[in-house]
FIZAMI-903593 format. One record per residue (C-alpha): chain; y, x, z; residue in one letter; residue number from 1. Coordinates in pm, 1 decimal, decimal comma. Each point is the difference from the previous one (the first is absolute). Example, Ala and Ser with C-alpha at 12.3 -4.5 7.8 and 13.67 -1.06 7.14 Angstrom:
<pts>
{pt A {-450,0 1230,0 780,0} A 1} {pt A {344,0 137,0 -66,0} S 2} 
</pts>
This chain:
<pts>
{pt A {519,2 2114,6 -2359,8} X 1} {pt A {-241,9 -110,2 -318,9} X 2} {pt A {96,1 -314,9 -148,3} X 3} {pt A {-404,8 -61,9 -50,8} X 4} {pt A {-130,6 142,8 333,9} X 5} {pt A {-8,2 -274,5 204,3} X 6} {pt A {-299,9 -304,6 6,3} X 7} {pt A {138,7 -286,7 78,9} X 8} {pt A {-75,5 -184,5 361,3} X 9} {pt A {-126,0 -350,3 39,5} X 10} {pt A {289,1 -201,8 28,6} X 11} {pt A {-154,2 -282,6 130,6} X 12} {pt A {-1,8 -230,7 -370,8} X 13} {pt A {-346,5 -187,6 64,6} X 14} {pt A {-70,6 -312,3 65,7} X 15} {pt A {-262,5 87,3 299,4} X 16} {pt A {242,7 215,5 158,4} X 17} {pt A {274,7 -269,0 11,6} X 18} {pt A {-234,1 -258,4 102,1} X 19} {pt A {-78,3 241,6 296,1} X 20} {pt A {359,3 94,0 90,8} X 21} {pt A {92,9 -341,2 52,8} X 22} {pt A {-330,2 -84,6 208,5} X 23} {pt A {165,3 281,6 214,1} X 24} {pt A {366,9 -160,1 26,7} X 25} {pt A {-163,5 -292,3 110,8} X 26} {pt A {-219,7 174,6 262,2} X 27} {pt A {350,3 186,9 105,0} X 28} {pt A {174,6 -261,8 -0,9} X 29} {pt A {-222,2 -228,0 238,1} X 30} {pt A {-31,8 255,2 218,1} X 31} {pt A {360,9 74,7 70,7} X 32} {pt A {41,8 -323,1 164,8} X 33} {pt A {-317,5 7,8 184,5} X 34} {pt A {98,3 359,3 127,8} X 35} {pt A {348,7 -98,8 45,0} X 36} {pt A {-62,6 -270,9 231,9} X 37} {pt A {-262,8 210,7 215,8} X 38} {pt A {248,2 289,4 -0,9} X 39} {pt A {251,4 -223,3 192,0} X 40} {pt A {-241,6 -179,3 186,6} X 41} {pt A {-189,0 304,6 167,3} X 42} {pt A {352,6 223,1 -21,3} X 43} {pt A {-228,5 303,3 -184,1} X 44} {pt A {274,0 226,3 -221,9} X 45} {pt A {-320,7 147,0 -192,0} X 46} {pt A {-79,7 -346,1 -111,4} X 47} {pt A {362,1 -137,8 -87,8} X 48} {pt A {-15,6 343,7 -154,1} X 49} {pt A {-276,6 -92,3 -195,2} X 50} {pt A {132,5 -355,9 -101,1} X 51} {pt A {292,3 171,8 -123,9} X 52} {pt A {-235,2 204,8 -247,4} X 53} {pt A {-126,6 -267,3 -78,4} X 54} {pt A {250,3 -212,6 -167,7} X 55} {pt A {165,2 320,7 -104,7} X 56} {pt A {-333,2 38,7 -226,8} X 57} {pt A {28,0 -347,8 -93,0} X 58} {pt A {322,6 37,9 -178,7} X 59} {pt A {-45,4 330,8 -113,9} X 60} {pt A {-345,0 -100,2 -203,7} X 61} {pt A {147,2 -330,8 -122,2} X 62} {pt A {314,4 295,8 -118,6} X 63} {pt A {-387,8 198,4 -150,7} X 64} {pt A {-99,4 -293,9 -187,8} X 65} {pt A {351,3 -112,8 -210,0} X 66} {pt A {32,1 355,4 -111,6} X 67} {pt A {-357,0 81,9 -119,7} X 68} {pt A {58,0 9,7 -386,9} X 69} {pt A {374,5 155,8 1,6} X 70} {pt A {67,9 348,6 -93,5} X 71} {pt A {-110,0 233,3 224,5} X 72} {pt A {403,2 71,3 109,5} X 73} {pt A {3,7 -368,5 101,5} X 74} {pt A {-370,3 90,9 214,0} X 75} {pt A {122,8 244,9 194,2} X 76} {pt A {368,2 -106,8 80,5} X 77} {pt A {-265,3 -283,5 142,0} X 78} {pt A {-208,3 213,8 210,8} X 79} {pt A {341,5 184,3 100,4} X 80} {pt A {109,7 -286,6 165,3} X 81} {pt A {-337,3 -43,4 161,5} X 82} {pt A {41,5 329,5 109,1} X 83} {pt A {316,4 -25,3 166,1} X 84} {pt A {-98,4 -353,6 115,3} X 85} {pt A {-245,7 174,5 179,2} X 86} {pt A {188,6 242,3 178,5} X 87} {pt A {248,3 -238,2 103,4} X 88} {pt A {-330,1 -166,2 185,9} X 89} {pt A {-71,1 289,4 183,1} X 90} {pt A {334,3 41,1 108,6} X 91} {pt A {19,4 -387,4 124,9} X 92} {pt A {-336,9 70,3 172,8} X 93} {pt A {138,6 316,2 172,2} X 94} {pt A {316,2 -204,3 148,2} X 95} {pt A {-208,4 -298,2 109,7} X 96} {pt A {-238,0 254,9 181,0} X 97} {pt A {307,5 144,0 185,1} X 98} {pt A {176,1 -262,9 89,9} X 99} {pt A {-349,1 -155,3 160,5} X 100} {pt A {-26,9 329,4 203,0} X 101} {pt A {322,6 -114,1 190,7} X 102} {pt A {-102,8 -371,0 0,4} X 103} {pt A {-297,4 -57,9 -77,5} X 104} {pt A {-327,8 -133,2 216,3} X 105} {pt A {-397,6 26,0 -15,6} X 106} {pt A {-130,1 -147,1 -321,4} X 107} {pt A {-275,6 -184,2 -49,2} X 108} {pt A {-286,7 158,2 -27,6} X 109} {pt A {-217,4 -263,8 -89,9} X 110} {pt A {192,7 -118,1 -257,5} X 111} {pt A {47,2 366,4 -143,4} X 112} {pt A {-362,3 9,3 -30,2} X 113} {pt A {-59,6 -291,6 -160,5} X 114} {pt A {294,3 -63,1 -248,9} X 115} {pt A {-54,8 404,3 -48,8} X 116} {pt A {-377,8 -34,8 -91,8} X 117} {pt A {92,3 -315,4 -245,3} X 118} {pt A {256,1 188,6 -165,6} X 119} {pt A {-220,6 287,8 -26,7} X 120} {pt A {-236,7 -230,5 -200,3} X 121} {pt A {257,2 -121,8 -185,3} X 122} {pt A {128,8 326,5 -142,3} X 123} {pt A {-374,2 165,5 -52,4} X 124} {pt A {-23,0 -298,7 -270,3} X 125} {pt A {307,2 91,9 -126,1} X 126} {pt A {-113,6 360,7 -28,7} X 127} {pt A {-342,8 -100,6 -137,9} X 128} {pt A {148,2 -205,3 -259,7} X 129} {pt A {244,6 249,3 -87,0} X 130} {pt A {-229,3 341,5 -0,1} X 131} {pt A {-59,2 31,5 -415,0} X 132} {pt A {373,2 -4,2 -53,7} X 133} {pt A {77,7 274,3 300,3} X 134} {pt A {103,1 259,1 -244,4} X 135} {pt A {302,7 -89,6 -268,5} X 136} {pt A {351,0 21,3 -25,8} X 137} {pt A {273,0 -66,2 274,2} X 138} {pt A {3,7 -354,8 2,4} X 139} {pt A {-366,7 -23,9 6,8} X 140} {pt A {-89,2 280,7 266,8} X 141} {pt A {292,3 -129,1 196,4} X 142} {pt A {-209,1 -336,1 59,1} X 143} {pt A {-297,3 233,5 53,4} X 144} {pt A {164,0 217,3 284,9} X 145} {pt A {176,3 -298,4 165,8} X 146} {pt A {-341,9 -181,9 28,1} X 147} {pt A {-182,4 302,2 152,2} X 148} {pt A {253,9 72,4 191,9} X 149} {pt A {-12,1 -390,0 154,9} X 150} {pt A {-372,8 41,9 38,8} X 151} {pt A {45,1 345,8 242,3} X 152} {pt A {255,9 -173,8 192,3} X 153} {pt A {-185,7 -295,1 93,4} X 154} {pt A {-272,9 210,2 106,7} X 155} {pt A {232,3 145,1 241,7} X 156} {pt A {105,5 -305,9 113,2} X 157} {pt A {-305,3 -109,4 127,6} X 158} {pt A {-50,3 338,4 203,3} X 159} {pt A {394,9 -31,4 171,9} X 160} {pt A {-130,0 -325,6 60,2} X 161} {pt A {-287,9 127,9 208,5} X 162} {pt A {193,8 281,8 112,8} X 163} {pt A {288,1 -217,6 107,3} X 164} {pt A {-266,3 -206,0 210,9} X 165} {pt A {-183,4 289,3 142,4} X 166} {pt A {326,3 207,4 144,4} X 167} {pt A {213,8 -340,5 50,9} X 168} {pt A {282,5 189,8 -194,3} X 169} {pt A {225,8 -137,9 -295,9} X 170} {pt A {25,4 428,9 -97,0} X 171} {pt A {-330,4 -36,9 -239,9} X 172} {pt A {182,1 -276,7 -219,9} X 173} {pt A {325,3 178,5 6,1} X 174} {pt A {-162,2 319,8 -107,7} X 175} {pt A {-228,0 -187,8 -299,7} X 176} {pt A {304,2 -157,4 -114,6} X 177} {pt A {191,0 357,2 -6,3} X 178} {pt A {-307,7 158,6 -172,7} X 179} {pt A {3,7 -314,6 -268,3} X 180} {pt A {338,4 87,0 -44,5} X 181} {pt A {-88,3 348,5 -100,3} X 182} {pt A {-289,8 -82,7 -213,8} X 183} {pt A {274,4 -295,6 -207,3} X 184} {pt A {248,5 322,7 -0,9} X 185} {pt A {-236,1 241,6 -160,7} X 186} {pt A {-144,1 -225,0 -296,0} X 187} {pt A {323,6 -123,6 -69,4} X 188} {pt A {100,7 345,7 -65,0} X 189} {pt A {-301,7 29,5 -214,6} X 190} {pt A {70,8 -318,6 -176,0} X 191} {pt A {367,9 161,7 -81,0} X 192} {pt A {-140,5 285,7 -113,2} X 193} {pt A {-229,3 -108,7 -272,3} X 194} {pt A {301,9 -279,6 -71,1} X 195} {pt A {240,7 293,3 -76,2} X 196} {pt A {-266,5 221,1 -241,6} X 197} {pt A {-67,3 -350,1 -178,0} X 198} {pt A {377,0 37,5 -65,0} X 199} {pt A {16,4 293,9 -107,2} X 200} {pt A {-286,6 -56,7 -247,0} X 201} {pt A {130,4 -302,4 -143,5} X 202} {pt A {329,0 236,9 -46,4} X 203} {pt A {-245,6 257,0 -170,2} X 204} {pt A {-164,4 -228,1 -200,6} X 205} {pt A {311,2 -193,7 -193,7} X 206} {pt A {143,0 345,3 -48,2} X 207} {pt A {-305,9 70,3 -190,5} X 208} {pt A {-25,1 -309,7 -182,0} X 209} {pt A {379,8 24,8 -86,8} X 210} {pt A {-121,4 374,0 -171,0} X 211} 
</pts>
């Protein structure tokens, strides 16, 4: 590998960038317990799901924000642990969704609708305010991905929620919160991925400035 081949990433050291990350905790963080509550209220696994993401994201930006400055190492053994944060989600949304198949009862549709269109709202402003730092290095596309990810969710929230009301069938919700499940699984994977070649370039790149 060339020592001198690699541009560097942003790595998230501005003061507009932290001043938006933490606007996005806070919107996160809100919204877990609003999403939270409806989750157990209406008995809808795609929005407990959700609520789960959320205050997963919470904790894993407020992680984004005290490491932006460190060494790169430091970054992505940060947006590692996102990583496998995130997959640990998926596979607590995957167990709630099959235990609910065995026990489980009609949720509420209304409130999947509702709750689903607000945190749909929620996480487009997250994604807006986020957009100009979408590309960077793992810690900083982590927060990226997650927030996107949040945003598509939501959207299919609010059409279980209609479909859940239209067939009078908890199987849309279960299904959403499988598919959410998937979608956590795959960008965590992603989010390891780039973690690891950060690694491996940090390795590269105190080799080359022990030469």
């Amino acid at each position: 590998m060339d020592c001198c081949s690699n541009q560097p990433k942003f790595d998230g050291t501005s003061k507009a960038y932290r001043r938006a990350l933490i606007a996005v905790i806070v919107i996160n963080a809100v919204m877990f317990f609003v999403e939270a509550g409806a989750g157990v209220g209406s008995g809808s696994e795609a929005l407990k799901a959700d609520a789960l993401d959320f205050a997963g994201d919470a904790l894993t930006y407020t992680i984004s924000l005290a490491v932006i400055g460190s060494s790169l190492a430091l970054r992505a053994k940060a947006a590692m642990f996102k990583g496998v944060f995130l997959g640990a989600t998926a596979a607590a949304v995957l167990a709630m969704a099959v235990i609910d198949v065995f026990a489980g009862e009609l949720p509420s549709a209304p409130t999947m609708g509702w709750i689903g269109t607000l945190a749909l709202v929620a996480n487009l402003v997250s994604v807006l305010i986020l957009l100009r730092w979408r590309d960077g290095d793992a810690n900083v596309r982590s927060v990226w991905l997650c927030s996107r990810n949040d945003a598509i969710g939501n959207v299919g929230v609010v059409i279980a929620g209609f479909l859940v009301f239209a067939l009078q069938s908890r199987f849309p919700d279960l299904i959403l919160a499988v598919l959410m499940a998937g979608l956590f699984l795959r960008s965590a994977v992603s989010i390891i991925k780039q973690a690891r070649a950060e690694m491996a370039e940090e390795a590269v790149s105190n080799r080359c400035g022990a030469t």
